[in-house]
PAZALUM-686316 format. One record per residue (C-alpha): x, y negated, z negated. Coordinates in steps of 0.25 Angstrom, whole numbers, padded with zeros to 4 digits, always signed. Last residue first. Example, Ala and Ser with C-alpha at 12.3 -4.5 7.8 and 13.67 -1.06 7.14 Angstrom:
BEGIN
+0055+0004-0029;+0049+0018-0031;
END
This chain:
BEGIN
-0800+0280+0095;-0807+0281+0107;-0796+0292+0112;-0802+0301+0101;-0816+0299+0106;-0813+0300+0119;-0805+0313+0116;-0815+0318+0110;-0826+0318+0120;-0816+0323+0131;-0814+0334+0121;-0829+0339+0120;-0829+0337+0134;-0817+0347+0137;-0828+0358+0132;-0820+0368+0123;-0819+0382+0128;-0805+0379+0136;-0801+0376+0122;-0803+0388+0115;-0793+0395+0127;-0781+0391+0125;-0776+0403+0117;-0764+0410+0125;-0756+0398+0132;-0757+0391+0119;-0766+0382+0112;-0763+0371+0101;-0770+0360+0109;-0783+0364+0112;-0785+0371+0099;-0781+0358+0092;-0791+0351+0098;-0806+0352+0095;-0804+0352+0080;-0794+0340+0076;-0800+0333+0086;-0816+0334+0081;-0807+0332+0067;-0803+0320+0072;-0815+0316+0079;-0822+0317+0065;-0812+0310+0057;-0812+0298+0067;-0829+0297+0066;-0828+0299+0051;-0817+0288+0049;-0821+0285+0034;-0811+0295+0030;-0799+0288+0034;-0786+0290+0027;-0790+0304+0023;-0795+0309+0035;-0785+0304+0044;-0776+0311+0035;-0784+0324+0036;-0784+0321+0053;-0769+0318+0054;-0767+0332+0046;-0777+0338+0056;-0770+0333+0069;-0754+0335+0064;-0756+0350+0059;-0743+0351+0060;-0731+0343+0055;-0736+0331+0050;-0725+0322+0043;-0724+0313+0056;-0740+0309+0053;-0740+0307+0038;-0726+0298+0040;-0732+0289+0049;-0744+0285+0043;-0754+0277+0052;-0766+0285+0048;-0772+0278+0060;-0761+0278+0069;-0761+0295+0067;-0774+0297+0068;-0776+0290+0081;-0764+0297+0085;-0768+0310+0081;-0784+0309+0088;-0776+0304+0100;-0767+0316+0103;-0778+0326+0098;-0787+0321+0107;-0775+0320+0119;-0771+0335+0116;-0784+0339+0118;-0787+0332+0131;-0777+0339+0136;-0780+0352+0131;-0793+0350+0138;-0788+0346+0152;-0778+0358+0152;-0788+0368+0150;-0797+0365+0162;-0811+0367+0156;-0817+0353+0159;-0828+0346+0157;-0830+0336+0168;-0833+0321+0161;-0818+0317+0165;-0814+0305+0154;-0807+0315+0145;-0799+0321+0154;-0793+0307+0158;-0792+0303+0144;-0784+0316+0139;-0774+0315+0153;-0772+0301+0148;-0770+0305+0133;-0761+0315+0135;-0753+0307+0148;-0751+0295+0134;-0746+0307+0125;-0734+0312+0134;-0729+0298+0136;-0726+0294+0150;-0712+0294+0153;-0711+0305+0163;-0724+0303+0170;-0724+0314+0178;-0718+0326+0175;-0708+0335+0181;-0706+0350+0180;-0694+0357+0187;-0689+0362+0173;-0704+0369+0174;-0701+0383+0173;-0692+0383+0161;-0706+0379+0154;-0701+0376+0139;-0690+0364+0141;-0697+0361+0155;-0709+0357+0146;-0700+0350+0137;-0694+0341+0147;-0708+0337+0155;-0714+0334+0140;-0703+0323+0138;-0703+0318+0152;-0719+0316+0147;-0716+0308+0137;-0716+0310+0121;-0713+0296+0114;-0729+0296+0111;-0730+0309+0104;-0716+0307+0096;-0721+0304+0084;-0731+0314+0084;-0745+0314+0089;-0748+0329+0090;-0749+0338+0103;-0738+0330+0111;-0729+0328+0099;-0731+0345+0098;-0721+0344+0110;-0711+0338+0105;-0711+0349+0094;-0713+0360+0100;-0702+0355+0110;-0692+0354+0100;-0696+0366+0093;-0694+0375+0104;-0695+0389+0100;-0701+0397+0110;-0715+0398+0103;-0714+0383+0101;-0710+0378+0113;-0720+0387+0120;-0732+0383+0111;-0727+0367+0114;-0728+0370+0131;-0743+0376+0127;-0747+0364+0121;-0743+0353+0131;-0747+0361+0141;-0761+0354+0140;-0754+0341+0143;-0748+0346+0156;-0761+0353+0161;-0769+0339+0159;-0755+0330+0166;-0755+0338+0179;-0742+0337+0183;-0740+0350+0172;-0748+0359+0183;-0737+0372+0184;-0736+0372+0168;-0752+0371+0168;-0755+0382+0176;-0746+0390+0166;-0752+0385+0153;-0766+0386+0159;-0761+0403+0158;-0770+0411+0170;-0780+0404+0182;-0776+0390+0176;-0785+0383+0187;-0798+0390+0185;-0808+0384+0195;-0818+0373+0191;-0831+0376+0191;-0839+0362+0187;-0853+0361+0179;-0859+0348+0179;-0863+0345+0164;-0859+0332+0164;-0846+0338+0166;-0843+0353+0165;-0833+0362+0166;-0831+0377+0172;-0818+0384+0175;-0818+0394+0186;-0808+0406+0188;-0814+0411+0203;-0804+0402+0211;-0791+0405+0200;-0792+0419+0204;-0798+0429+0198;-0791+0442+0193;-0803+0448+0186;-0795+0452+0174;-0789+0436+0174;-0802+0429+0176;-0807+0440+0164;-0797+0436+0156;-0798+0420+0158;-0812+0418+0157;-0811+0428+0143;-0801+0419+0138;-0808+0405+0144;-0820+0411+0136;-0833+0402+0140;-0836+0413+0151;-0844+0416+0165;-0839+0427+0174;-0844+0424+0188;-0845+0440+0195;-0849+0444+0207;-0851+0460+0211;-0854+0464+0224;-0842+0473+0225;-0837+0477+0210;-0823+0473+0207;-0828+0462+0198;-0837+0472+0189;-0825+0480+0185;-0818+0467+0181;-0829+0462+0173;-0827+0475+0166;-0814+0475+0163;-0817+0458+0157;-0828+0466+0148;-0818+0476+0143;-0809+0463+0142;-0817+0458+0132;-0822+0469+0125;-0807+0471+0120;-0806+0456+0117;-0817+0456+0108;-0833+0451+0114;-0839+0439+0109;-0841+0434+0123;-0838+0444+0136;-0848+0442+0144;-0847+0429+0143;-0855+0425+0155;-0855+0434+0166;-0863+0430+0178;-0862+0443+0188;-0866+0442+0203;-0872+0454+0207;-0873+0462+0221;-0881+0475+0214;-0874+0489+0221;-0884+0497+0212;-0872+0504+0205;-0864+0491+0201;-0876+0483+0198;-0878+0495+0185;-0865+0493+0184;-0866+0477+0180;-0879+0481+0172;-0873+0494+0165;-0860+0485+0163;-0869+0472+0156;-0879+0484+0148;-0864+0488+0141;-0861+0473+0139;-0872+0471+0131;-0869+0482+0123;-0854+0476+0120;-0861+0464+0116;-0865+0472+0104;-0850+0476+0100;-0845+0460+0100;-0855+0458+0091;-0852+0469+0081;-0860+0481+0082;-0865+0487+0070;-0880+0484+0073;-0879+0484+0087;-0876+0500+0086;-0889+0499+0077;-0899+0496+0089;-0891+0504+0099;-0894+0516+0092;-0880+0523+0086;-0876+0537+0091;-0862+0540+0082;-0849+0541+0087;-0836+0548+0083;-0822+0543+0091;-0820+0544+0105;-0821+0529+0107;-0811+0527+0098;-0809+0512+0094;-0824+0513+0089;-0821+0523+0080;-0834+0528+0073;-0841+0526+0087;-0856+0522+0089;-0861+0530+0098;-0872+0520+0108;-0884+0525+0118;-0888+0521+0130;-0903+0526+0135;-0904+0524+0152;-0918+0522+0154;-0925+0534+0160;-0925+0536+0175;-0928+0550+0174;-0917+0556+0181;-0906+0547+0180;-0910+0541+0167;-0914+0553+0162;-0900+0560+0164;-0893+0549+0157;-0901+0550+0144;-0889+0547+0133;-0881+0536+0136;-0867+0532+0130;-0862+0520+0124;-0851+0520+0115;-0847+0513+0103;-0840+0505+0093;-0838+0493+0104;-0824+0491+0113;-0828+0492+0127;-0821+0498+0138;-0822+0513+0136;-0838+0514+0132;-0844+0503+0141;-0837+0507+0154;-0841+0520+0149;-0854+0517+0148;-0855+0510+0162;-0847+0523+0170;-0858+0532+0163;-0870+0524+0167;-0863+0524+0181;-0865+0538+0181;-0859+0550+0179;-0870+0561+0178;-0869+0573+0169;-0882+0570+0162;-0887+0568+0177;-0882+0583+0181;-0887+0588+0169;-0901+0583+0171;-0900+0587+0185;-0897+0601+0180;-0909+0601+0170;-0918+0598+0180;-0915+0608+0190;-0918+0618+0177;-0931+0613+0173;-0935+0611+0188;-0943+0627+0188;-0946+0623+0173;-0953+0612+0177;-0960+0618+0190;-0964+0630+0182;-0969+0620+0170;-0978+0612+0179;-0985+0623+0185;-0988+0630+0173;-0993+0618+0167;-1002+0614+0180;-1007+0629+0179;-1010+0631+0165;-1020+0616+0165;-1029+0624+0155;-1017+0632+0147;-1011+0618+0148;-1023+0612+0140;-1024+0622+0129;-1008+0622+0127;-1010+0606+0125;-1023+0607+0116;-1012+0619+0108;-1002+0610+0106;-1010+0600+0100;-1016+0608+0091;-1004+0614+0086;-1000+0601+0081;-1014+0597+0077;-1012+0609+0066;-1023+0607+0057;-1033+0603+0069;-1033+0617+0075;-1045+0622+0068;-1053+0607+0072;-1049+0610+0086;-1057+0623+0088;-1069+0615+0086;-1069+0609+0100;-1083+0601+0101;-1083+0596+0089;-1069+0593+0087;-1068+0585+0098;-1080+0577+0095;-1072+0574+0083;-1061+0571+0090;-1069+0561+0098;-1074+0555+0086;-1059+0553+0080;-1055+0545+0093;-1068+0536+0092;-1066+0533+0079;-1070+0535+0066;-1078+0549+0065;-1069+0558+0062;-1067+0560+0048;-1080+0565+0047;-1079+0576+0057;-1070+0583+0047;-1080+0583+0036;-1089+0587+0047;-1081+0599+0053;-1081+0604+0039;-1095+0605+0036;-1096+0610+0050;-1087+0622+0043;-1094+0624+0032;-1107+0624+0040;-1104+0634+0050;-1107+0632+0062;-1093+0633+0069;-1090+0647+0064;-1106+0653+0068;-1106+0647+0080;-1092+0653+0084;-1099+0666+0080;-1109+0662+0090;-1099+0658+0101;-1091+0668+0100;-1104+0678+0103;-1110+0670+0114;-1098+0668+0122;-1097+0683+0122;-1111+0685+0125;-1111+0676+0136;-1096+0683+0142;-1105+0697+0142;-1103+0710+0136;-1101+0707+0122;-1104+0721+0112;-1105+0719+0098;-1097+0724+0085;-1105+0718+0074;-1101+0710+0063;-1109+0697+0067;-1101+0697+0082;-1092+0709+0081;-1087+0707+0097;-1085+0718+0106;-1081+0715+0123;-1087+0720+0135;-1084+0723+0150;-1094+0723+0162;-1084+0717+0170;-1092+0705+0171;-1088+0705+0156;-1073+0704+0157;-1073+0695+0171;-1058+0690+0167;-1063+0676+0165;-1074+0681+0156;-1066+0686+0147;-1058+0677+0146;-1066+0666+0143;-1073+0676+0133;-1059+0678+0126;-1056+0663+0126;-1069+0662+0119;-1065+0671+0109;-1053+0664+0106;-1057+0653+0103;-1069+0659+0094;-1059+0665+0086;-1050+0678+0086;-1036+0679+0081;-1032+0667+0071;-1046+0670+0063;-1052+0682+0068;-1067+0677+0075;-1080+0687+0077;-1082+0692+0064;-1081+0680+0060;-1077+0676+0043;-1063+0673+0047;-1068+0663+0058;-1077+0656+0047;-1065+0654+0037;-1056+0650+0047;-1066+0639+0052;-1069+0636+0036;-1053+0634+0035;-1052+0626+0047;-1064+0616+0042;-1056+0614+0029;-1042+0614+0036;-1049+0601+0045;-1055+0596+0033;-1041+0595+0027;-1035+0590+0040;-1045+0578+0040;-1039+0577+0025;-1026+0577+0028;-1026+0566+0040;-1017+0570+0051;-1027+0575+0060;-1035+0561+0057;-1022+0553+0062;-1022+0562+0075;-1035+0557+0078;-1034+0542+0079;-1020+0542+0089;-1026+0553+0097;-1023+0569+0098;-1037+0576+0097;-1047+0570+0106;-1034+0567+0114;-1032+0583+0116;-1044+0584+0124;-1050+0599+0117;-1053+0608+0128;-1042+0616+0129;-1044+0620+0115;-1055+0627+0118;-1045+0638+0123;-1038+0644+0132;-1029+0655+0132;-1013+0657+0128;-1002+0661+0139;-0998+0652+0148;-1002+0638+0140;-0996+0645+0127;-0983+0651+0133;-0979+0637+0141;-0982+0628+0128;-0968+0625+0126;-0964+0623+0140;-0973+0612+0141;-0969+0604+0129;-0954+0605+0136;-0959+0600+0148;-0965+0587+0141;-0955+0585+0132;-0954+0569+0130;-0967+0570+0120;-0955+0578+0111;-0965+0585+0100;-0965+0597+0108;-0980+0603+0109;-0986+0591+0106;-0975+0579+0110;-0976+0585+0124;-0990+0584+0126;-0992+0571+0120;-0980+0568+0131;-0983+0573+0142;-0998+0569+0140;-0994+0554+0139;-1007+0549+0146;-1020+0549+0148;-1024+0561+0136;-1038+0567+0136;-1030+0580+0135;-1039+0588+0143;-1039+0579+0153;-1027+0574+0155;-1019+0587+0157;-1022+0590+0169;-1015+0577+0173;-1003+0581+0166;-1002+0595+0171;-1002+0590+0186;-0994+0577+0180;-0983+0589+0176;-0983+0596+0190;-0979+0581+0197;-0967+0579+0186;-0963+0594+0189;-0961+0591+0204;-0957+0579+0202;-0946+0582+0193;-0940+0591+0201;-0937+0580+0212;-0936+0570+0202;-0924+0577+0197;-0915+0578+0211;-0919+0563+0214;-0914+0558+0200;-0901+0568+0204;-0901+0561+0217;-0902+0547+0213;-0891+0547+0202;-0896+0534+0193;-0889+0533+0181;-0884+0517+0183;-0898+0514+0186;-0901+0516+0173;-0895+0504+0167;-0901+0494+0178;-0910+0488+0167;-0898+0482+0159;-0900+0479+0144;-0897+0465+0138;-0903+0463+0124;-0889+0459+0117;-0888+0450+0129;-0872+0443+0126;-0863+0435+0136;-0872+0435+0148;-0870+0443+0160;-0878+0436+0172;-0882+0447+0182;-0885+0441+0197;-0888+0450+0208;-0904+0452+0204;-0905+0438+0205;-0903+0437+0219;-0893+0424+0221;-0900+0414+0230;-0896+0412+0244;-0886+0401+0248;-0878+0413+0257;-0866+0411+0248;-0874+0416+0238;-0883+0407+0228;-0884+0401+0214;-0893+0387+0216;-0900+0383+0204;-0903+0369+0202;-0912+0366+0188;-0919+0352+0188;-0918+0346+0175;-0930+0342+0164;-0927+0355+0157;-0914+0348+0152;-0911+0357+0141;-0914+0372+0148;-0907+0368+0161;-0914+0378+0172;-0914+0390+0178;-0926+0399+0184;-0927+0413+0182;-0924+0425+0191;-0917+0433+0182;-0905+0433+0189;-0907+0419+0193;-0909+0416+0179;-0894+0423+0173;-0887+0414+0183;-0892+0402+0177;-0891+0409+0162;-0875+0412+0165;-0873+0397+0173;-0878+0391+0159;-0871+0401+0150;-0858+0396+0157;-0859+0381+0163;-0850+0371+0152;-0856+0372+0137;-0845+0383+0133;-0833+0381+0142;-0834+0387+0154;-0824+0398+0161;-0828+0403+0175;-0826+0418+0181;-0827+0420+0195;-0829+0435+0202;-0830+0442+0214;-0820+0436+0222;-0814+0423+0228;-0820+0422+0244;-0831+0431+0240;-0836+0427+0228;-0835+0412+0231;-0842+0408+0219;-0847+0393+0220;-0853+0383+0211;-0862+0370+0207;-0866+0368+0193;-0872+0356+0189;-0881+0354+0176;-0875+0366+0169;-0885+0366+0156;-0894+0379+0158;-0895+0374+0174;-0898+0360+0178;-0890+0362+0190;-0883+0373+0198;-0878+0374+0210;-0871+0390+0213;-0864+0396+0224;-0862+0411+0223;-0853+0416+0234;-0851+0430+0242;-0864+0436+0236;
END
């Protein structure tokens, strides 16, 4: 974009904008001073809506047609993707082109490679998984939380159960579906006491009937294990091999010599176990409670057909982790593939890791922007970089509060974002806002993002040190190709700094004003010191007026009493005010400026006062707002001119007004007061006088900015109705 030219009307309140940025032909950036209530947050949200792609219009005055042209030089529209409007304060303002400071293609491309590969083993085992499991979704993790208690640690939950699944049997368990057990309306019932209670009761009769068999040991040999034997058995050809195995079945030491014997013999004393009344009058008790809902009834079905659970029920901990060994020792092959091609990547992996940890990237360069320039209590610092290069995860920033916050090496404490607000001043919470603005802007940096920034007091309600680190930063950004910049601000200091920091000219430092609510850029005219602009301007009668203030500071501070004084008699009606010409004014100037003994005015012999109150009335009767700095100290010095001499006929006492001396405008007012206290609408347009002006007159080459934020019409207003009088 080489221009910006913009029409507006009916927008937010401006009701006629129009405007051209020549970036090319003046550079890169523009700043424009308004006055509160002039053009600024309005222009702002404009530019904000066509970033967003939303439609403008004048949220008092619905009924009015909205205009919104903002186009290039080639009259094309602005994309919206290449406008970002800064606003003064978004406390919930979080950029979405954070993690795209981390990316580093080719060590992502380097880990997806060996993740692929393992990622693609791992649904193998996933989808095998499924079925026995009776679970849809959220295996990794149910899996992982079982044997690790970390859901996160799916390969570590593997390699904790590699012994088990290579060297341990199958058994029934593997035909128990895991969500029969594990749900949302069973687990409450398994950590019932009494269900547990019945459950130790039918245990206990279990163990008592095993002890008892003179087939079955307790905890060495039960009817588990015994089928796993026959299965083995008959796997390995035992019997076809014309081999036999002993069994003391009913006390008796009794030759097997067939698998449908075998089967026959454990299942027979398993008969005898799990037919026993006790122990069926024990399973009922537990059956009861299970009976309520359609998950509770499934489980009981469960328990019916797989016995062996309700033994294993007391430690649902264990059991979990032995359904899961169970159903790898099934799917052996897919488990064993998946964990040779992990551990085989393992090791490549934790180099890329390491090499992403150690990664400089532009995430580093924001946070230490953030950390070294900005004056807050804490640091910034970030703690998952590596899995937001490798994994895509969301960048995860993170704040130590410091116990010396004017050393930045000092002790720190981890704080949450949450209660670091808490204890941050106002100013300090801005400071966040401001760290999303510099990931955003470098965010644009790194993906080469043509934009024009709208920066609207950015820096409002920060301290001076904050300030200028904002200003260093607006300077960084303005030296960045592709990059356009219209800084926005009602703060003539902060306008003026950053002008001066960015080196502008006077054609890209723009005043704005208002008449009848059409918008006018007006460029800068003072560029540096007013003062100075106006000592090389005093044929023009505004800027000689406004000097008038100034030129009495200088006399003072170097000791001329005489001139002080005389000129004081053009701040305050004195007795002299009237006699005071403009000759006179000519010969003190040159007295205090020893450059100007070359100075002539004209109108020698008008009186000072009377080209005061002309200059006032023809500023007065222009309907533009104005911000040029001269006109409104002008105008001032003519209320206050007005407002005392009006006071000082009425009070009509000679010796009160000669013996004031300072203070003259409010003592005049308390005597006004006094004599006259009927006059409401007088007192109150005295005081109205009393505190708009003062300020604007009493200023300095250092602190004239209050009045350049006071609207010119809320003078205009007053001095017309000071000049009715």
């Amino acid at each position: 974009m080489k221009k910006l030219k913009i029409d507006l009307e009916h927008c937010y309140g401006i009701k006629k904008l129009q405007a051209e940025f020549d970036f090319e032909a003046l550079g890169d950036v523009f700043t424009i001073y308004a006055p509160n209530g002039v053009m600024k947050t309005s222009l702002a949200n404009t530019f904000r809506d066509v970033s967003k792609g939303a439609a403008t219009s004048d949220r008092v005055w619905k009924e009015n047609q909205t205009k919104r042209i903002i186009h290039d030089e080639n009259s094309c529209d602005l994309a919206p993707e290449s406008i970002f409007v800064i606003e003064p304060y978004n406390e919930g303002y979080r950029s979405d082109r954070i993690s795209t400071l981390l990316v580093n293609d080719e060590l992502r491309e380097r880990y997806d490679v060996i993740h692929k590969g393992i990622d693609d083993k791992a649904e193998v085992l996933i989808g095998e998984l499924k079925q026995p499991t009776g679970l849809k979704k959220e295996i990794r993790e149910e899996f992982s939380l079982s044997i690790t208690d970390d859901p996160n640690d799916f390969f570590g939950a593997l390699g904790r159960v590699k012994d088990e699944v290579t060297n341990d049997a199958e058994t029934p368990l593997a035909d128990v579906v895991y969500s029969d057990i594990f749900n949302l309306k069973v687990e409450p019932v398994l950590k019932d006491p009494d269900f547990i209670r019945k459950i130790e009761e039918y245990i206990q009769k279990y163990d008592d009937l095993v002890s008892k068999s003179s087939f079955f040991r307790k905890g060495v040999f039960t009817h588990n294990n015994a089928a796993d034997i026959a299965k083995s058995l008959n796997l390995n050809g035992f019997f076809k091999a014309d081999h036999s195995v002993y069994l003391w079945i009913k006390g008796e030491k009794t030759e097997v010599t067939s698998l449908k014997d075998l089967e026959a013999a454990i299942q027979s004393e398993k008969d005898l176990i799990l037919t026993d009344d006790a122990l069926k009058s024990a399973f009922e008790a537990i059956d009861k409670q299970l009976q309520k809902n359609v998950e509770l009834k499934k489980f009981r079905e469960c328990l019916e057909a797989n016995q062996i659970v309700l033994s294993e029920l007391a430690n649902p901990a264990r059991l979990r982790q032995k359904l899961w060994v169970q159903y790898l020792i099934r799917s052996k092959n897919a488990y064993q593939d998946l964990l040779s091609s992990f551990n085989a990547g393992k090791e490549k992996i934790a180099e890329i890791v390491g090499e992403a940890k150690a990664q400089s990237t532009k995430w580093a360069e924001v946070i230490s922007i953030f950390n070294e320039r900005f004056s807050v209590p804490f640091l910034v610092r970030m703690d998952n970089q590596e899995d937001v290069i490798l994994k895509s995860d969301a960048p995860s920033i993170r704040f130590d509060f410091l116990a010396n916050p004017d050393d930045r090496g000092s002790a720190s404490a981890p704080i949450e974002e949450a209660d670091l607000k808490r204890v941050l001043s106002n100013g300090e919470s801005r400071a966040l806002y401001i760290l999303n603005i510099i990931f955003e802007v470098e965010a644009r940096k790194s993906a080469a993002q043509a934009t024009l920034f709208v920066v609207d007091d950015i820096a409002d309600s920060f301290d001076y040190k904050n300030k200028y680190a904002i200003i260093e930063y607006l300077v960084d950004v303005s030296v960045h190709d592709g990059f356009r910049q219209i800084i926005l601000s009602h703060n003539f200091d902060f306008y003026r700094t950053v002008s001066s920091r960015l080196n502008l000219g006077r054609s890209n430092r723009m005043l704005a004003s208002k008449g009848n609510g059409t918008v006018i850029l007006q460029t800068e005219r003072y560029q540096k010191n007013p003062f100075v602009w106006w000592c090389a301007n005093f044929d023009q009668p505004a800027m000689l007026i406004a000097a008038i203030p100034f030129l009495r500071n200088l006399a003072e501070f170097s000791g001329d009493t005489a001139s002080y004084e005389k000129l004081t008699s053009l701040l305050h009606i004195k007795a002299d005010t009237d006699q005071f010409l403009i000759g006179d004014l000519e010969t003190i100037i040159k007295g205090i400026l020893h450059d100007q003994s070359a100075l002539v005015l004209p109108q020698a012999t008008l009186p000072v006062k009377d080209l005061i109150y002309q200059v006032g009335a023809t500023i007065a009767a222009n309907s533009v707002e104005t911000s040029a700095l001269e006109e409104k100290v002008a105008l001032s010095i003519a209320i206050r001119l007005k407002a005392e001499n009006f006071m000082i006929s009425k009070i009509n006492d000679e010796p009160f007004w000669h013996g004031i001396t300072s203070n003259q405008t409010i003592n005049l007012i308390i005597r006004y007061k006094r004599d006259f206290p009927a006059e409401k609408g007088n007192i109150q347009l005295f005081d109205q006088v009393n505190l708009m002006t003062p300020e604007n007159i009493h200023l300095n080459s250092f602190m004239y900015e209050p009045i350049l934020d006071l609207s010119s019409q809320h003078l205009k207003r007053l001095f017309a109705k000071v000049a009715a009088l």
